[in-house]
ChimeraX commands (.cxc) that place a marker at each C-alpha (Angstrom):
marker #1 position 32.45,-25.50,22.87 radius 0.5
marker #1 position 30.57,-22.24,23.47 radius 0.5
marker #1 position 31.09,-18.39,23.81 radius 0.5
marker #1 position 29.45,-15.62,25.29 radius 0.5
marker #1 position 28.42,-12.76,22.97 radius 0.5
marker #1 position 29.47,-9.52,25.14 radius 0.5
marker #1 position 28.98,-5.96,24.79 radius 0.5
marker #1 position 27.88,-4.67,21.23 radius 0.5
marker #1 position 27.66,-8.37,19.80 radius 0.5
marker #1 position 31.39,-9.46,20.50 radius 0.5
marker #1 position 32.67,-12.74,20.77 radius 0.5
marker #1 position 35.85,-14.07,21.80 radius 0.5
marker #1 position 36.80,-17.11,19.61 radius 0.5
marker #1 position 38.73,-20.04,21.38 radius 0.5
marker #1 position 42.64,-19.38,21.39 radius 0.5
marker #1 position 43.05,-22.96,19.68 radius 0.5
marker #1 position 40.31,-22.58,16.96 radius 0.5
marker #1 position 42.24,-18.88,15.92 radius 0.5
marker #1 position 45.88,-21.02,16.42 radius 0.5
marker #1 position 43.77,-23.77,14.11 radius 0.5
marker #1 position 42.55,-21.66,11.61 radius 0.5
marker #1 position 44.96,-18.49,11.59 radius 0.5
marker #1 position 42.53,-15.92,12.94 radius 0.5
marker #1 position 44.46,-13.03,13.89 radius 0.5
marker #1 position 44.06,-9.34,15.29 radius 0.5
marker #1 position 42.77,-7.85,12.23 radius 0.5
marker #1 position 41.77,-10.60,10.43 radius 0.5
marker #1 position 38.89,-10.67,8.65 radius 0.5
marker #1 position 35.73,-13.22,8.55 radius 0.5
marker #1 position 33.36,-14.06,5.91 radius 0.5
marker #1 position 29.77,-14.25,8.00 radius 0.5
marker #1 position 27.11,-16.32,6.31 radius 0.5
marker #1 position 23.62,-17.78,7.69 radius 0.5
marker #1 position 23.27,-21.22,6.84 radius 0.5
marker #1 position 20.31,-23.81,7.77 radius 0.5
marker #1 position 19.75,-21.36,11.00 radius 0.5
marker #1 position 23.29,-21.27,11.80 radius 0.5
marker #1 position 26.12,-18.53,11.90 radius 0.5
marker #1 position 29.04,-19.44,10.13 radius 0.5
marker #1 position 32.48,-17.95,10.52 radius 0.5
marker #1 position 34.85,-17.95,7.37 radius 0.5
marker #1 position 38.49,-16.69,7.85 radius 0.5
marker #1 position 39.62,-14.82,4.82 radius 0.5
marker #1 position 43.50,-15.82,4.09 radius 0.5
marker #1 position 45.34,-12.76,2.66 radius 0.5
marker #1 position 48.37,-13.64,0.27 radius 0.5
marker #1 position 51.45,-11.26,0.20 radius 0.5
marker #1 position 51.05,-12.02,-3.56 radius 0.5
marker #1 position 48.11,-13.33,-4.51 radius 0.5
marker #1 position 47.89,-13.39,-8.14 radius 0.5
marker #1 position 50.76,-15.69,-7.41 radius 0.5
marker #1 position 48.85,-17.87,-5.05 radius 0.5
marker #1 position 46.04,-18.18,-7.34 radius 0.5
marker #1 position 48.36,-19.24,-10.51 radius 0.5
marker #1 position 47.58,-22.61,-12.35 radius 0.5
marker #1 position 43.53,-22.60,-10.45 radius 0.5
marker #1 position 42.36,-20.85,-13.97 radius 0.5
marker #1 position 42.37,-22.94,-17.05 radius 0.5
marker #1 position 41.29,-20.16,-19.30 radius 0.5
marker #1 position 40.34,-21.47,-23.31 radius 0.5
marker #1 position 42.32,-18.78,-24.12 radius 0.5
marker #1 position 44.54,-16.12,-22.63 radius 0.5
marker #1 position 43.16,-13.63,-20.38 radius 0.5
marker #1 position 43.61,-9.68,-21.65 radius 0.5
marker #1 position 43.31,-8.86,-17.53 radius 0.5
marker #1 position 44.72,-12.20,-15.56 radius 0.5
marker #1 position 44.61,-10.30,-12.24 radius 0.5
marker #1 position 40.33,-9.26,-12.99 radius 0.5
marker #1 position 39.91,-12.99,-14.10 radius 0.5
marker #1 position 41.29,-14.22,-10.79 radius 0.5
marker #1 position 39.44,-11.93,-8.53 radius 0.5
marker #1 position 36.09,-13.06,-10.33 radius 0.5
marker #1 position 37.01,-16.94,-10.03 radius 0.5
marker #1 position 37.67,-16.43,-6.22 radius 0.5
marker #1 position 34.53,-14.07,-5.86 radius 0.5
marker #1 position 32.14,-17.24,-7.79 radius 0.5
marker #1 position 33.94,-19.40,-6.08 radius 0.5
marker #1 position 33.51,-18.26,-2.46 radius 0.5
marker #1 position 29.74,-17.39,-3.00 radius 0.5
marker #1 position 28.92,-20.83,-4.66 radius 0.5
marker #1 position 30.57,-22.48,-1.59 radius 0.5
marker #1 position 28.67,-20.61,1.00 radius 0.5
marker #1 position 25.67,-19.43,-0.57 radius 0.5
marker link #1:1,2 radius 0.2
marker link #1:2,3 radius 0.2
marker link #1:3,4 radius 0.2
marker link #1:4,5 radius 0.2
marker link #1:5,6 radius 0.2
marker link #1:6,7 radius 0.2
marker link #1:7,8 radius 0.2
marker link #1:8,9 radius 0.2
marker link #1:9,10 radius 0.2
marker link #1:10,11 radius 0.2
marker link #1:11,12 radius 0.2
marker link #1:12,13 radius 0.2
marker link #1:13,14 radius 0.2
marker link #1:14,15 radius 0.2
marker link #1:15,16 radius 0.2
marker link #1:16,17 radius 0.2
marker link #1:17,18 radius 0.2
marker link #1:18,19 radius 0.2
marker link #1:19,20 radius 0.2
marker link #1:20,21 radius 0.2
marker link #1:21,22 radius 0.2
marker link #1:22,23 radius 0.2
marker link #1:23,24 radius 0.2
marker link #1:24,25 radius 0.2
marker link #1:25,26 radius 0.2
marker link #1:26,27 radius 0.2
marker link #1:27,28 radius 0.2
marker link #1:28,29 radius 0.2
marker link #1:29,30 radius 0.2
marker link #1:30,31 radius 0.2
marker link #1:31,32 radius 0.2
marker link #1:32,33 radius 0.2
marker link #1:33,34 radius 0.2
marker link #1:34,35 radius 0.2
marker link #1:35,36 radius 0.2
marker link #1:36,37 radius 0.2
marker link #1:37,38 radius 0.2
marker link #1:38,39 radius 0.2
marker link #1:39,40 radius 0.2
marker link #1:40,41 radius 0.2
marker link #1:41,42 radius 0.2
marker link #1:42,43 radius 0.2
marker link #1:43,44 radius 0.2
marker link #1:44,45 radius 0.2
marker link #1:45,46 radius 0.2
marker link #1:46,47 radius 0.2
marker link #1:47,48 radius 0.2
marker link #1:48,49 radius 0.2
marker link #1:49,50 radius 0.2
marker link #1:50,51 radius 0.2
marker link #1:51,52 radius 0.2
marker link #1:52,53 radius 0.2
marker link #1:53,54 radius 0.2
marker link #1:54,55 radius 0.2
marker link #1:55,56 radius 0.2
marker link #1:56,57 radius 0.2
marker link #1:57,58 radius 0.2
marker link #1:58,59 radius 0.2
marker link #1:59,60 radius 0.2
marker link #1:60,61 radius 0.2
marker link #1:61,62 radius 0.2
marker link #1:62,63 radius 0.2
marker link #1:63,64 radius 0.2
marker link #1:64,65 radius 0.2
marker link #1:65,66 radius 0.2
marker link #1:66,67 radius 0.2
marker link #1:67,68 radius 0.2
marker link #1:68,69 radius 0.2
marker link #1:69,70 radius 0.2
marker link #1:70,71 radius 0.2
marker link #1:71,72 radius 0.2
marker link #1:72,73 radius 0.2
marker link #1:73,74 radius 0.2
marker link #1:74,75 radius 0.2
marker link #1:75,76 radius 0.2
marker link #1:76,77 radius 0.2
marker link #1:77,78 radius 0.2
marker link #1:78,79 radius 0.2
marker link #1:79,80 radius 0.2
marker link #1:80,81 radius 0.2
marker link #1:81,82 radius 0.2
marker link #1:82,83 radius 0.2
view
């Protein structure tokens, strides 16, 4: 599969790979270089996501801010995945 980078840098991605990976008007993409490659990363939004994040901490003890704590988790664990 290929694409043709247009004016200003633009791509147009696939219709099934957005359908696959829910890559919408708007949406936004994590953009990483890896081993000489480009590499695309949707970024899922939650319409609560402290909720979609509950029970992925196991804290050794209670959290003053849970909301901070999750935001940090997802932000180590996004750049140890793609770094």
């Amino acid at each position: 599969m290929s694409v043709e980078v247009g004016r200003y840098g633009r791509i147009v991605l696939p219709k099934r790979l957005r359908e696959k990976y829910g890559v919408d008007e708007g949406c936004r993409l994590i953009i990483r270089e890896r081993g000489g490659e480009i590499v695309l990363i949707p970024v899922r939004r939650y319409d609560r996501p402290t909720e979609a994040l509950f029970g992925s901490v196991k804290p050794e003890k209670p959290p003053g801010e849970p909301k901070k704590v999750a935001r940090e988790h997802v932000k180590r664990k996004l750049l140890g995945e793609f770094s």
